[in-house]
DRENDO-1510 file (C-alpha; in Angstrom, 1 decimal, always signed):
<recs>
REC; n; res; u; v; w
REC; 1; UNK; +111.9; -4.6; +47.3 .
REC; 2; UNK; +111.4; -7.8; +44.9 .
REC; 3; UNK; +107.5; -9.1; +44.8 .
REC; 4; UNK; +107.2; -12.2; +47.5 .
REC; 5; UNK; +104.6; -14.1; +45.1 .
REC; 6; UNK; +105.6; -15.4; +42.3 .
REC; 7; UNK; +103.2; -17.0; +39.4 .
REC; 8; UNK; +102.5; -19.9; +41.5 .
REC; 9; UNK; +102.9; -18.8; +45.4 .
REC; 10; UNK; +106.2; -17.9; +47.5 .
REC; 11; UNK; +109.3; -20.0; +47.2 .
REC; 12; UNK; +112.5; -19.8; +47.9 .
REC; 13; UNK; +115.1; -21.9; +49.7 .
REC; 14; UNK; +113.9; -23.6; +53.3 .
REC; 15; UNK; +115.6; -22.1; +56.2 .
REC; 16; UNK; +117.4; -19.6; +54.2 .
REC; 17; UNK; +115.6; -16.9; +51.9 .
REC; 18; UNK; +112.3; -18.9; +52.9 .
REC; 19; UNK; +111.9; -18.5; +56.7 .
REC; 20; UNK; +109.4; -20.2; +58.9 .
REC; 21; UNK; +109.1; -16.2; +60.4 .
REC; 22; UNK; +107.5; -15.7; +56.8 .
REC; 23; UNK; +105.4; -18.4; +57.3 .
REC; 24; UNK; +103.9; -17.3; +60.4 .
REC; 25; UNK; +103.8; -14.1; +58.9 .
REC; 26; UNK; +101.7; -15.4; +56.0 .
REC; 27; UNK; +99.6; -17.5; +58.5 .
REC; 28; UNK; +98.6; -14.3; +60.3 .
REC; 29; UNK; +97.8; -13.0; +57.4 .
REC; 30; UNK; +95.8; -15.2; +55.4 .
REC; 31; UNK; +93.5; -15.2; +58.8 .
REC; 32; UNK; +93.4; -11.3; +58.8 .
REC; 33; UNK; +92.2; -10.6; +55.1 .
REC; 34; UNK; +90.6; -14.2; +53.9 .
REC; 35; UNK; +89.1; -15.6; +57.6 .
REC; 36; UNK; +87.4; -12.7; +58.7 .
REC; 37; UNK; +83.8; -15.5; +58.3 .
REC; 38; UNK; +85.4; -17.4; +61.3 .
REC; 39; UNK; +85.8; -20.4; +58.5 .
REC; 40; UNK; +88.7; -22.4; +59.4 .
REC; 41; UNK; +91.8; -22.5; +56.9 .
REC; 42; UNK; +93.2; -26.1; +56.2 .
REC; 43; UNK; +96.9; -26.4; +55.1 .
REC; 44; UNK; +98.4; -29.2; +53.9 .
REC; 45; UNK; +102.3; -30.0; +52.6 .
REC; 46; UNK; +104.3; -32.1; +50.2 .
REC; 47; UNK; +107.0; -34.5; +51.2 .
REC; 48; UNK; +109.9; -32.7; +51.7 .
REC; 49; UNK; +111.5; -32.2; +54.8 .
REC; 50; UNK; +111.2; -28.7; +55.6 .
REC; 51; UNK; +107.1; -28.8; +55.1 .
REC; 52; UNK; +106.6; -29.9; +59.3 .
REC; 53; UNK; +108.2; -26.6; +59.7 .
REC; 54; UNK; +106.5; -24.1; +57.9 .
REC; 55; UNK; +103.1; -26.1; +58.3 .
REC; 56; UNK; +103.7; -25.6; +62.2 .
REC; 57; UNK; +104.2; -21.6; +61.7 .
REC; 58; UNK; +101.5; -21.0; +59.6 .
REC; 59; UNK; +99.4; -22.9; +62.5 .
REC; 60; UNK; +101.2; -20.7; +64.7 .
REC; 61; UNK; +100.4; -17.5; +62.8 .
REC; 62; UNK; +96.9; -18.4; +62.0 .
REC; 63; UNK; +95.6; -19.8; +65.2 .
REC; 64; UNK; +97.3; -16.5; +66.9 .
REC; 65; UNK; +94.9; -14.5; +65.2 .
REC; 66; UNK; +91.8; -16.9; +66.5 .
REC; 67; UNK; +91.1; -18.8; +63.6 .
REC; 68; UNK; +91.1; -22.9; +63.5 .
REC; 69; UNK; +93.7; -24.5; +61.4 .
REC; 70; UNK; +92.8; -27.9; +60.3 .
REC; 71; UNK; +96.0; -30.0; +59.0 .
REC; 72; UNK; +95.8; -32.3; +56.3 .
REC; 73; UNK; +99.5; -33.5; +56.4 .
REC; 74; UNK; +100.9; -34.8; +53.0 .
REC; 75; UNK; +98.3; -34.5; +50.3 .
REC; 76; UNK; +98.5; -33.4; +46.3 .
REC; 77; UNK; +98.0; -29.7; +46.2 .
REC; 78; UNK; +95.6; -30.6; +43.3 .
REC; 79; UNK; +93.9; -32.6; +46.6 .
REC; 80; UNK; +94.2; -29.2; +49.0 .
REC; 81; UNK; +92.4; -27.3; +46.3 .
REC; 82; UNK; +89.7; -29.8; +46.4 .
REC; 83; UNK; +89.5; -29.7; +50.6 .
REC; 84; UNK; +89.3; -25.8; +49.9 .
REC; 85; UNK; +86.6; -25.7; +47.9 .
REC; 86; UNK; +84.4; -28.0; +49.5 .
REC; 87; UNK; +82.6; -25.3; +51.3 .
REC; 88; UNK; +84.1; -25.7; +54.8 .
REC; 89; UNK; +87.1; -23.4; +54.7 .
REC; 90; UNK; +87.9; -19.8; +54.2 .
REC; 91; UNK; +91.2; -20.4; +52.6 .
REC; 92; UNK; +94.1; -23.0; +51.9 .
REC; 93; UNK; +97.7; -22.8; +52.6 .
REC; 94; UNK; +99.9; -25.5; +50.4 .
REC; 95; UNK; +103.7; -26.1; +51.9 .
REC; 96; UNK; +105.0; -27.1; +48.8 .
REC; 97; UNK; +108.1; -26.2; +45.8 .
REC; 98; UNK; +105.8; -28.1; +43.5 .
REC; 99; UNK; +108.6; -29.3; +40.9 .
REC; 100; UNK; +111.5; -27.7; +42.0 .
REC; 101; UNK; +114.5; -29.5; +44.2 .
REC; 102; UNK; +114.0; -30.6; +47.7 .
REC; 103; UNK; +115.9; -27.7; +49.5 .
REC; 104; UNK; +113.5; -25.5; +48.1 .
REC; 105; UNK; +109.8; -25.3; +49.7 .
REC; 106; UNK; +107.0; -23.1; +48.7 .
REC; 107; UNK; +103.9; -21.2; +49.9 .
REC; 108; UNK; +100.6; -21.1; +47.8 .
REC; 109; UNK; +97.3; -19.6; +49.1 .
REC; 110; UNK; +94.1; -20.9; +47.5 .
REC; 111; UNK; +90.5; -18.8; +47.7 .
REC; 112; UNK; +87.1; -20.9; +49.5 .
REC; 113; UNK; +86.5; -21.5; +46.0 .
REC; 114; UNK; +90.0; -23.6; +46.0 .
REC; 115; UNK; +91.3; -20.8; +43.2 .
REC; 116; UNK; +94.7; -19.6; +43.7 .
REC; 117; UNK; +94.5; -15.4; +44.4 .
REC; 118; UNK; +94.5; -13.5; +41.7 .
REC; 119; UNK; +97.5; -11.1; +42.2 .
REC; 120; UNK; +95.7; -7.6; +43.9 .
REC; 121; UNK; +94.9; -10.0; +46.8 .
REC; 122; UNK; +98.3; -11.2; +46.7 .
REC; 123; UNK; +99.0; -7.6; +46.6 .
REC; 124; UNK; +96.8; -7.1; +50.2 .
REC; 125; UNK; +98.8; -9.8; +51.7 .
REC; 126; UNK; +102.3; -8.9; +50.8 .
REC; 127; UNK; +101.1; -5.6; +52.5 .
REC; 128; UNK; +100.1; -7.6; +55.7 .
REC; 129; UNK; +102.7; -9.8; +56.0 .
REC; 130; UNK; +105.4; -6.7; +56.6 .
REC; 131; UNK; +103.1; -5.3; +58.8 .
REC; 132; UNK; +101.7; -9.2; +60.6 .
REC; 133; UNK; +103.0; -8.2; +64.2 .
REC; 134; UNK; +101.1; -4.9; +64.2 .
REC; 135; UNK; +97.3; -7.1; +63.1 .
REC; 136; UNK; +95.4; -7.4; +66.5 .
REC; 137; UNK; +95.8; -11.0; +67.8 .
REC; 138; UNK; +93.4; -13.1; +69.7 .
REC; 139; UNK; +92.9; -13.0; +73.5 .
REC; 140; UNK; +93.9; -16.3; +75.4 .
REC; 141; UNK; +90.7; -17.6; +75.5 .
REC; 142; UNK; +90.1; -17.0; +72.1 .
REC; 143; UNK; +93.0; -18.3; +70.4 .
REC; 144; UNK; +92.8; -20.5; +67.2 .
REC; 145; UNK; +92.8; -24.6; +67.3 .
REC; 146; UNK; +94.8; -26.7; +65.6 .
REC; 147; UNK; +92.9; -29.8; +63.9 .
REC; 148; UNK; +94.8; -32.6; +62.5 .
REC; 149; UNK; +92.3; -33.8; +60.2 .
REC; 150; UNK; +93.5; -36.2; +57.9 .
REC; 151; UNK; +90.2; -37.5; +56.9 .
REC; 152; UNK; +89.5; -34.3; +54.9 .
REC; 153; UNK; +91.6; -36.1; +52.1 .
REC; 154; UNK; +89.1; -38.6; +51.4 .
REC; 155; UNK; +87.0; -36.1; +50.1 .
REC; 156; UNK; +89.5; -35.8; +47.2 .
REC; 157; UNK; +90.3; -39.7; +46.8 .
REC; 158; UNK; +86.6; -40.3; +46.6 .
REC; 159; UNK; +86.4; -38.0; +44.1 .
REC; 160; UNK; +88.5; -39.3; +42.1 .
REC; 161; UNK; +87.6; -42.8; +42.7 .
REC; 162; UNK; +84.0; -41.4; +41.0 .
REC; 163; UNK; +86.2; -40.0; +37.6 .
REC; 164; UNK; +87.7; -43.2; +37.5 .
REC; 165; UNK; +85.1; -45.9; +38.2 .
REC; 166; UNK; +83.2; -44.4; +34.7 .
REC; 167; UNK; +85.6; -45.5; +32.5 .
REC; 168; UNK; +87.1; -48.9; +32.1 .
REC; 169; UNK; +90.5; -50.0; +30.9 .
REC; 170; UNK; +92.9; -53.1; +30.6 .
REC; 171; UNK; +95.7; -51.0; +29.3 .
REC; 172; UNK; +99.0; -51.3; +31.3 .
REC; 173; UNK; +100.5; -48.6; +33.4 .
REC; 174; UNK; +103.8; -47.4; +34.6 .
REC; 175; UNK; +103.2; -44.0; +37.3 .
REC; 176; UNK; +105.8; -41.7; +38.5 .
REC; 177; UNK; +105.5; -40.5; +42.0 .
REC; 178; UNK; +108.4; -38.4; +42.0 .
REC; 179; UNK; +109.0; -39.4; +45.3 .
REC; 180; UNK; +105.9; -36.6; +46.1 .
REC; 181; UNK; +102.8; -36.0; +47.6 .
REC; 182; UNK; +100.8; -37.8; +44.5 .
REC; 183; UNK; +101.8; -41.0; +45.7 .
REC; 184; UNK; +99.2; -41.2; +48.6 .
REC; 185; UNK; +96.6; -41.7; +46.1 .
REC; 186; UNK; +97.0; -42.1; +42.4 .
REC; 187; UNK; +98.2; -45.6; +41.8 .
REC; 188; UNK; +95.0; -46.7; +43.8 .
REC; 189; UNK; +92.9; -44.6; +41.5 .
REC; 190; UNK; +94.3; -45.5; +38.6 .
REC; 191; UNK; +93.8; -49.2; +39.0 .
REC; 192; UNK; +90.3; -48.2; +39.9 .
REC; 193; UNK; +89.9; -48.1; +35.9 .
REC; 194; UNK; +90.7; -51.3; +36.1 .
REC; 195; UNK; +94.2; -50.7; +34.9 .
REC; 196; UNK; +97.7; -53.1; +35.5 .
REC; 197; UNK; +99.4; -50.2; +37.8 .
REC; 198; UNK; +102.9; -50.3; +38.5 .
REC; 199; UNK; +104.6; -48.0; +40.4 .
REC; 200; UNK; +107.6; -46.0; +40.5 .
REC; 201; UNK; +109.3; -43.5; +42.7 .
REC; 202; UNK; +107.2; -43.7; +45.7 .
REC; 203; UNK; +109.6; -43.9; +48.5 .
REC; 204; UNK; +110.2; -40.6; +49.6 .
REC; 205; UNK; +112.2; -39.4; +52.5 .
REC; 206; UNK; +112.2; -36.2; +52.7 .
REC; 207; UNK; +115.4; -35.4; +50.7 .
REC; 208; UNK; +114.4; -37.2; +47.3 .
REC; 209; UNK; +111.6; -35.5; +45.8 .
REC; 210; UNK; +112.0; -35.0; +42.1 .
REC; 211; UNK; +115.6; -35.9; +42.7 .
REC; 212; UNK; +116.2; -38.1; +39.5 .
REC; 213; UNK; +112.5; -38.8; +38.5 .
REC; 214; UNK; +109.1; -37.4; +37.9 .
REC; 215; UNK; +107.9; -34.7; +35.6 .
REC; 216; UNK; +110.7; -32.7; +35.2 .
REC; 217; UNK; +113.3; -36.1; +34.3 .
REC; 218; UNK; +110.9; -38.6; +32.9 .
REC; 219; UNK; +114.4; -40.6; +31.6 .
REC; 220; UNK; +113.9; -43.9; +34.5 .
REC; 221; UNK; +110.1; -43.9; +33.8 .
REC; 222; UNK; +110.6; -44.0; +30.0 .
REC; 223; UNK; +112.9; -46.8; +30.2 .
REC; 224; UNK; +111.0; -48.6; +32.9 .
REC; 225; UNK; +108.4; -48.2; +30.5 .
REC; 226; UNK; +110.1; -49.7; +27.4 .
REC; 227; UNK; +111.6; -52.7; +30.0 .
REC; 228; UNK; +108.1; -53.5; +31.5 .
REC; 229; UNK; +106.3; -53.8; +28.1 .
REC; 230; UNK; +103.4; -51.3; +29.4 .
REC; 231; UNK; +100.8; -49.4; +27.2 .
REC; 232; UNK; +102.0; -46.1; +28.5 .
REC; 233; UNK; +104.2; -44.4; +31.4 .
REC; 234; UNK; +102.8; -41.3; +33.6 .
REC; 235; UNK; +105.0; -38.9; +35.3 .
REC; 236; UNK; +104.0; -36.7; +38.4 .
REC; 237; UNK; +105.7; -34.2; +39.8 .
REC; 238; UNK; +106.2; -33.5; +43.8 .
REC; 239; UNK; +102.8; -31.7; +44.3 .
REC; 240; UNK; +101.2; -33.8; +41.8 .
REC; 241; UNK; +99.4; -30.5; +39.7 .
REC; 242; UNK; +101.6; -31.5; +36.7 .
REC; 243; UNK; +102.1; -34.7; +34.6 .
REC; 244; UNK; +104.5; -36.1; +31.5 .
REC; 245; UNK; +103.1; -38.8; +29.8 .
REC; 246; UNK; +105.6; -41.6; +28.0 .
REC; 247; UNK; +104.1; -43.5; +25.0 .
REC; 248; UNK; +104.8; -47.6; +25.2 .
REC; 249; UNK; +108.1; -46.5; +22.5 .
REC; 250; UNK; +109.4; -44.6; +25.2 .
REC; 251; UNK; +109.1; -41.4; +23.9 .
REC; 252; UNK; +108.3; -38.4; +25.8 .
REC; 253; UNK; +104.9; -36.8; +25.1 .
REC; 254; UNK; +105.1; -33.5; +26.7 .
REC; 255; UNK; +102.0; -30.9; +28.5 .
REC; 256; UNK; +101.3; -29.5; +25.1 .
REC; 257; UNK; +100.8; -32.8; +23.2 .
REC; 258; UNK; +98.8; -34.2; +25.7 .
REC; 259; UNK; +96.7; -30.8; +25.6 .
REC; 260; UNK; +96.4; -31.4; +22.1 .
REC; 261; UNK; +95.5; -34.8; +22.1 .
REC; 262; UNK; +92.6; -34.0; +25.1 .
REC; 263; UNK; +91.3; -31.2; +22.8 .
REC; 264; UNK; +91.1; -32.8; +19.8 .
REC; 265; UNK; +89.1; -35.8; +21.4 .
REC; 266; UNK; +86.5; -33.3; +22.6 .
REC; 267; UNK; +86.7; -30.9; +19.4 .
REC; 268; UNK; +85.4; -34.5; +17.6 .
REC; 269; UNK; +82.5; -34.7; +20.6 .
REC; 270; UNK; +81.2; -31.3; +20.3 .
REC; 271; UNK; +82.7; -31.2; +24.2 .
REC; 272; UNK; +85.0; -27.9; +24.3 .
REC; 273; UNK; +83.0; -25.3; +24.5 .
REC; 274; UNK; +83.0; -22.6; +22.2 .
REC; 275; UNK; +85.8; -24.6; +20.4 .
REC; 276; UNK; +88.3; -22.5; +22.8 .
REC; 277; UNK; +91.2; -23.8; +24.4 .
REC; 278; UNK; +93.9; -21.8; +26.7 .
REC; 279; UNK; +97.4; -22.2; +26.8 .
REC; 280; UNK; +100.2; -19.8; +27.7 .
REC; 281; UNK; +102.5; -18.2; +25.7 .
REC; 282; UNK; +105.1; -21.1; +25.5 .
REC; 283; UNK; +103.5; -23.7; +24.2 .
REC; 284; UNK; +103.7; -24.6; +21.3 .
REC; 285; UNK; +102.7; -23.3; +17.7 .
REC; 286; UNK; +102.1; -26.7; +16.3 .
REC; 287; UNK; +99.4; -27.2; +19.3 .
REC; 288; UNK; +97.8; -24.3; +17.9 .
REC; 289; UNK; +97.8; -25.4; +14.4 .
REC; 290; UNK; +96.2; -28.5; +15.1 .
REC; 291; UNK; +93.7; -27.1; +17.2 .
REC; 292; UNK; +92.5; -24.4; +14.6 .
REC; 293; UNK; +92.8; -26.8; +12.2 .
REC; 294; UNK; +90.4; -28.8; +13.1 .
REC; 295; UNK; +88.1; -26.2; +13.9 .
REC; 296; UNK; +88.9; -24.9; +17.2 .
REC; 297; UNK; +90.4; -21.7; +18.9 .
REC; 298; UNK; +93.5; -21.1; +20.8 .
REC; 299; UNK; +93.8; -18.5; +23.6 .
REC; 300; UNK; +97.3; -17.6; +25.3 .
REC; 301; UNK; +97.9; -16.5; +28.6 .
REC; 302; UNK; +100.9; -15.2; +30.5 .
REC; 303; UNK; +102.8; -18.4; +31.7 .
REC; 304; UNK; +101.5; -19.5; +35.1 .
REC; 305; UNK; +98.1; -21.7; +35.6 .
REC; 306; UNK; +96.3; -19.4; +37.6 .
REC; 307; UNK; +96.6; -17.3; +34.1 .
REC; 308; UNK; +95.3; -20.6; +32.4 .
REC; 309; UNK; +92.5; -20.6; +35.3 .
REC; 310; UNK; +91.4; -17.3; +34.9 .
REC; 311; UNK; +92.0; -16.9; +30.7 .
REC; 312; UNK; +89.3; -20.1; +31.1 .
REC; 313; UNK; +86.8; -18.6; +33.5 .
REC; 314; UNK; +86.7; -15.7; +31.1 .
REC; 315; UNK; +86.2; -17.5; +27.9 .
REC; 316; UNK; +83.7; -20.0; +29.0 .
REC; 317; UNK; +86.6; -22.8; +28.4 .
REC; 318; UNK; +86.8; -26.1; +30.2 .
REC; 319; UNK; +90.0; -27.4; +29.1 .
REC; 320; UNK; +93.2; -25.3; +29.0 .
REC; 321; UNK; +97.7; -26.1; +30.3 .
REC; 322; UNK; +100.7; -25.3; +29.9 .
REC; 323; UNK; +103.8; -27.0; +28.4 .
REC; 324; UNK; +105.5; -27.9; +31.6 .
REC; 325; UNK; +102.4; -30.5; +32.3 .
REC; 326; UNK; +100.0; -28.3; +34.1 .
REC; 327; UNK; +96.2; -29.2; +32.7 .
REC; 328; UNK; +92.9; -27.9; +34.1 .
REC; 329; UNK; +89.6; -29.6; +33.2 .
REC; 330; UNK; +87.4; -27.3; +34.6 .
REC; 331; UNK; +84.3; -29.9; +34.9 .
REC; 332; UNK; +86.6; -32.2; +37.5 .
REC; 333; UNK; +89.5; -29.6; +39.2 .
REC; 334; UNK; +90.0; -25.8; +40.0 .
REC; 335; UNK; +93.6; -26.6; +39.6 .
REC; 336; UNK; +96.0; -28.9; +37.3 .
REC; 337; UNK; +95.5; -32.2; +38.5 .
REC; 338; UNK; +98.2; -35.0; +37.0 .
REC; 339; UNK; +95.8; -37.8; +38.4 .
REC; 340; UNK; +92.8; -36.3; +36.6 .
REC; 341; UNK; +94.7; -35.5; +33.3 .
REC; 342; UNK; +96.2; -39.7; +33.7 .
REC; 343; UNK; +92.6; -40.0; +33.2 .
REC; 344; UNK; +91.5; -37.9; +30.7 .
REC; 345; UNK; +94.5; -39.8; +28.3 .
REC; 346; UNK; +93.5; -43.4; +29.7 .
REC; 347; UNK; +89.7; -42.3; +28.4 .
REC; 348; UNK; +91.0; -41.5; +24.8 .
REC; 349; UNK; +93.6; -44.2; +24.5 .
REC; 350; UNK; +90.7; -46.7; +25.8 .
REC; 351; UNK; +87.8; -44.9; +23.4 .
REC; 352; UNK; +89.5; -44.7; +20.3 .
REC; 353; UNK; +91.5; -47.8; +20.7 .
REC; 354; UNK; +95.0; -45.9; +19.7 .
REC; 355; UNK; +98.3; -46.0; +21.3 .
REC; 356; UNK; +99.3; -42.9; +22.3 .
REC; 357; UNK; +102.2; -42.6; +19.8 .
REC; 358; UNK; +99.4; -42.5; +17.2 .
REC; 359; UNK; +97.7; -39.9; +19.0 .
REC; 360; UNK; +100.4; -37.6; +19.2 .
REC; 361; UNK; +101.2; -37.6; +15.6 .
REC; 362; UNK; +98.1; -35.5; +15.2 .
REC; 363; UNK; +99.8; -32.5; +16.9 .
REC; 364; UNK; +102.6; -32.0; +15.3 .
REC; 365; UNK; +105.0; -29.7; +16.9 .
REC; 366; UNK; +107.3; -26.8; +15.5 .
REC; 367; UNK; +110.8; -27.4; +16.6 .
REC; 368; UNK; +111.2; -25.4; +20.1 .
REC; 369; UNK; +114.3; -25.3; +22.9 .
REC; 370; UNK; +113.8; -23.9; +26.1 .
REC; 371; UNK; +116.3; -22.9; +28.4 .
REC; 372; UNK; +116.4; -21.9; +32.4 .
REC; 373; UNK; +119.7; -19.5; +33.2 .
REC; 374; UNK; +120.3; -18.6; +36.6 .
REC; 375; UNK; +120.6; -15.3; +37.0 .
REC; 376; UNK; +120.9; -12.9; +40.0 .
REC; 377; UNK; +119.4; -10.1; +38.3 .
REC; 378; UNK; +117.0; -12.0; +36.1 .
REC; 379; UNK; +114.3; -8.6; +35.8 .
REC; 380; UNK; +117.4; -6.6; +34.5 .
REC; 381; UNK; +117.1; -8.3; +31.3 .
REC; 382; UNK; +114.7; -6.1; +29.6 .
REC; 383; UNK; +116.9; -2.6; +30.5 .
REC; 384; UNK; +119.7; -4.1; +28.7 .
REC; 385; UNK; +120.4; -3.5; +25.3 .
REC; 386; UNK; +122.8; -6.2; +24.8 .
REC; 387; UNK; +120.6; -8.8; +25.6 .
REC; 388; UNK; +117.6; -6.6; +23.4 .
REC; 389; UNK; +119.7; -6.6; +20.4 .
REC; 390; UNK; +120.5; -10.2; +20.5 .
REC; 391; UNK; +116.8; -11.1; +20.8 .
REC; 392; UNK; +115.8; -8.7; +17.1 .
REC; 393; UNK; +118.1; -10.4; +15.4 .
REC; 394; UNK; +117.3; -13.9; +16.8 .
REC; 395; UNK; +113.6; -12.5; +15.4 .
REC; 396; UNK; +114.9; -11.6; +12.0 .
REC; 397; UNK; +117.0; -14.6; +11.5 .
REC; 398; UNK; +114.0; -17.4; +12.6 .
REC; 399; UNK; +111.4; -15.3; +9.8 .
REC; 400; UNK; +107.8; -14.9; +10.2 .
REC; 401; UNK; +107.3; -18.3; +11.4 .
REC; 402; UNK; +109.2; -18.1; +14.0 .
REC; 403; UNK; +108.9; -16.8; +18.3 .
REC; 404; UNK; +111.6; -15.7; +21.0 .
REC; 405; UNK; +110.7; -15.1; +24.7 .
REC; 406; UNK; +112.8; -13.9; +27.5 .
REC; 407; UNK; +111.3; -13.6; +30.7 .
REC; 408; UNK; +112.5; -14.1; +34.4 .
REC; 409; UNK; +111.4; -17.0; +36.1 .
REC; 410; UNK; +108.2; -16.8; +38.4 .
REC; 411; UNK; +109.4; -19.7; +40.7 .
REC; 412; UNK; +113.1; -19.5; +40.5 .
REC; 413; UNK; +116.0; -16.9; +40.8 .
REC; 414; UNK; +116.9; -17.5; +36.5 .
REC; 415; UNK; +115.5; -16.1; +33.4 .
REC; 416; UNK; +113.8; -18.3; +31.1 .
REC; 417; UNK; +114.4; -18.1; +27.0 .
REC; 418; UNK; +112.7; -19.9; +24.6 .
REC; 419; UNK; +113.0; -20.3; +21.0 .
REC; 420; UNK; +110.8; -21.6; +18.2 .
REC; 421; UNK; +110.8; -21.9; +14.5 .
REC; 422; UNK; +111.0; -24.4; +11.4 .
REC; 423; UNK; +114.5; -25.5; +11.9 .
REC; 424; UNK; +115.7; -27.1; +14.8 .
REC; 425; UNK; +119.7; -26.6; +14.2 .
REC; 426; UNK; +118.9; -23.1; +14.2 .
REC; 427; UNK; +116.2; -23.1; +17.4 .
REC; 428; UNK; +119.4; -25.0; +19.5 .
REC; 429; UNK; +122.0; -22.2; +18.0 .
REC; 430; UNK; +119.8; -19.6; +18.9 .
REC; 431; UNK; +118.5; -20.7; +22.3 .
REC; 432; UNK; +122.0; -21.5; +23.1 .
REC; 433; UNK; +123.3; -17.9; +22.4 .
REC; 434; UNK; +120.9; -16.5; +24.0 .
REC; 435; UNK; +120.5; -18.2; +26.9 .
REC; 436; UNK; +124.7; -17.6; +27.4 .
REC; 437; UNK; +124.5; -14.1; +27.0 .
REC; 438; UNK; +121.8; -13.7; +29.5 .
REC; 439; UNK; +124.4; -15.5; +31.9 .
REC; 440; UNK; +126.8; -13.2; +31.0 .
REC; 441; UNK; +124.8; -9.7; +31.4 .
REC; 442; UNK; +122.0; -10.8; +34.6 .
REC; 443; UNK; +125.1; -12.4; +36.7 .
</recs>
């Protein structure tokens, strides 16, 4: 039987592999092993449709067990983690498919400390959920409440009000919503820097997240952001933990440039710690270049930021992400945070005085292709020796300087390839082969 979490929660597609019978499943767990204090657990959801529904079984599952559910209703995840962690609750549940389509939808449990689990919890409630019918419930008169509670998300805003009222800026903004949970909030903390905010994609319906927009298709923002004249373009994406920034040229500046850019500001401050900085696997060798080049140190992790989280809390690091826009700075989140890291680059751009075209020249990246393929029996690929052979002489042809991964997607039913080395006609050949033989072999 396949592992229900995946490197950031459970997903799947609403109503069809992701039930609400799991939800309630997962709510009656998550009381059993993490609320055994009598704490409350708070749960709060994205914009898609489907989140009212597995929100309700979760309460359902929870409350049967006699803990209090307190219901936050459409906040960033980022924002959830912060509810979490405040002291008040034993766990979090977030209803959310971060970037992914709106049919999907998506379970993540976060710790008291707003941490997502490391995996032999996880482990403990797999076990429980196949088993949730057989945990003793609550007596009548004992059963769990449900709290709709939406205050709890001032907590967050106001905390991020704070990180934004200690810098000052009078650059001008475009923001992405992606049609998410991050546009409760961010455009009003962002123009709390004293920023000209405009704002994109912030309609949602239930049907529209990422559709078109966001993190994962920054195209509309980048030429909104050429149109309008502004300093710079910011792109969430549904959950708000990830963000793609968009220089005022139009061009995208990705997760690992940004990183770059954040840790070479505080490399020049004396403010990273130990020099260190944590990444995954996929990003990018030029990040790493720059970053020991001027002194500093680069530690990779497995792909997924809890990995990030946990390669930081181990290494005494305070600043560490991921390609894909996911980037944790430890002193403000226990999570990526786009809002936070909008911040972070507003600071930079606003202290040096730079653009942030100029900024990203200093991370100067290898040339790299990723691809996503779907792929029904995307953990085959290692047993195959098709797919092995291709990948050795993919190796042998890029030359020392050069990296191929093949992995199956934690979030997705596909396998994920990437490729990176000096040339980029020869990263596209090769990430193109491989990624059609992996359709051809996992399907």
């Amino acid at each position: 039987m396949p592992r229900l979490f995946g490197t950031d929660g459970i997903r799947g597609i609403a109503n069809v592999d992701l039930k609400p019978t799991l939800a309630y499943a997962l709510g009656r767990a998550t009381a059993h092993r993490l609320a055994g204090s009598g704490r409350p657990i708070v749960v709060g959801q994205d914009t898609r449709r489907s989140g009212d529904m597995f929100a309700a079984a979760i309460v359902a599952g929870a409350t049967s067990m006699g803990v209090d559910v307190h219901l936050v209703g459409v906040v960033p995840t980022p924002a959830l983690a912060h509810i979490t962690g405040s002291g008040q609750f034993a766990a979090g549940i977030m209803v959310s498919a971060s970037h992914n389509p709106a049919r999907d939808n998506g379970l993540k449990v976060l710790d008291e400390r707003g941490y997502k689990l490391d995996e032999a919890i996880e482990d403990e409630l797999e076990q429980l959920i196949w088993t949730a019918e057989e945990l003793p419930g609550a007596p009548a008169d004992a059963l769990g409440l449900a709290i709709q509670d939406r205050g709890l998300f001032d907590l967050y805003v106001n905390h991020r009000l704070g990180l934004a009222a200690a810098m000052s800026t009078d650059l001008h903004l475009v923001i992405d919503c992606a049609n998410g949970s991050g546009g409760m909030a961010a455009a009003r903390i962002l123009e709390a820097t004293g920023a000209r905010v405009d704002v994109l994609f912030n309609d949602p319906d239930g049907t529209n997240i990422n559709d078109g927009c966001g993190a994962t298709d920054p195209a509309a923002l980048a030429r909104e952001v050429l149109a309008r004249g502004a300093d710079v373009g910011f792109a969430l994406d549904g959950d708000a933990d990830r963000l793609i920034a968009v220089d005022a040229t139009g061009c995208v500046v990705d997760g690992d440039a940004v990183i770059g850019i954040l840790a070479l500001d505080r490399l020049a401050r004396n403010k990273l710690p130990n020099g260190s900085l944590v990444v995954s696997i996929l990003s990018n060798g030029g990040l790493q270049k720059a970053v020991e080049d001027a002194g500093g140190q680069v530690i990779r992790t497995p792909v997924g930021d809890k990995y990030i989280l946990e390669g930081m809390l181990v290494n005494g690091a305070v600043l560490g992400g991921e390609k894909s826009g996911h980037v944790i700075i430890l002193e403000h989140t226990t999570s990526g945070d786009g809002v936070v890291t909008a911040l972070e680059v507003l600071s930079v751009m606003t202290r040096s005085g730079r653009r942030l075209a100029d900024l990203a020249t200093q991370v100067p990246m290898l040339p790299q292709q990723q691809r996503a393929v779907p792929a029904r029996h995307k953990d085959q690929w290692e047993g195959d020796p098709a797919i092995r052979k291709a990948i050795a002489a993919a190796e042998l042809r890029l030359g020392p300087g050069g990296r191929v991964l093949v992995r199956p997607s934690g979030t997705e039913p596909a396998i994920r390839v990437m490729v990176e080395g000096p040339s980029s006609e020869l990263v596209v050949e090769l990430a193109d082969q491989l990624a059609a033989l992996a359709g051809e072999r996992l399907n």
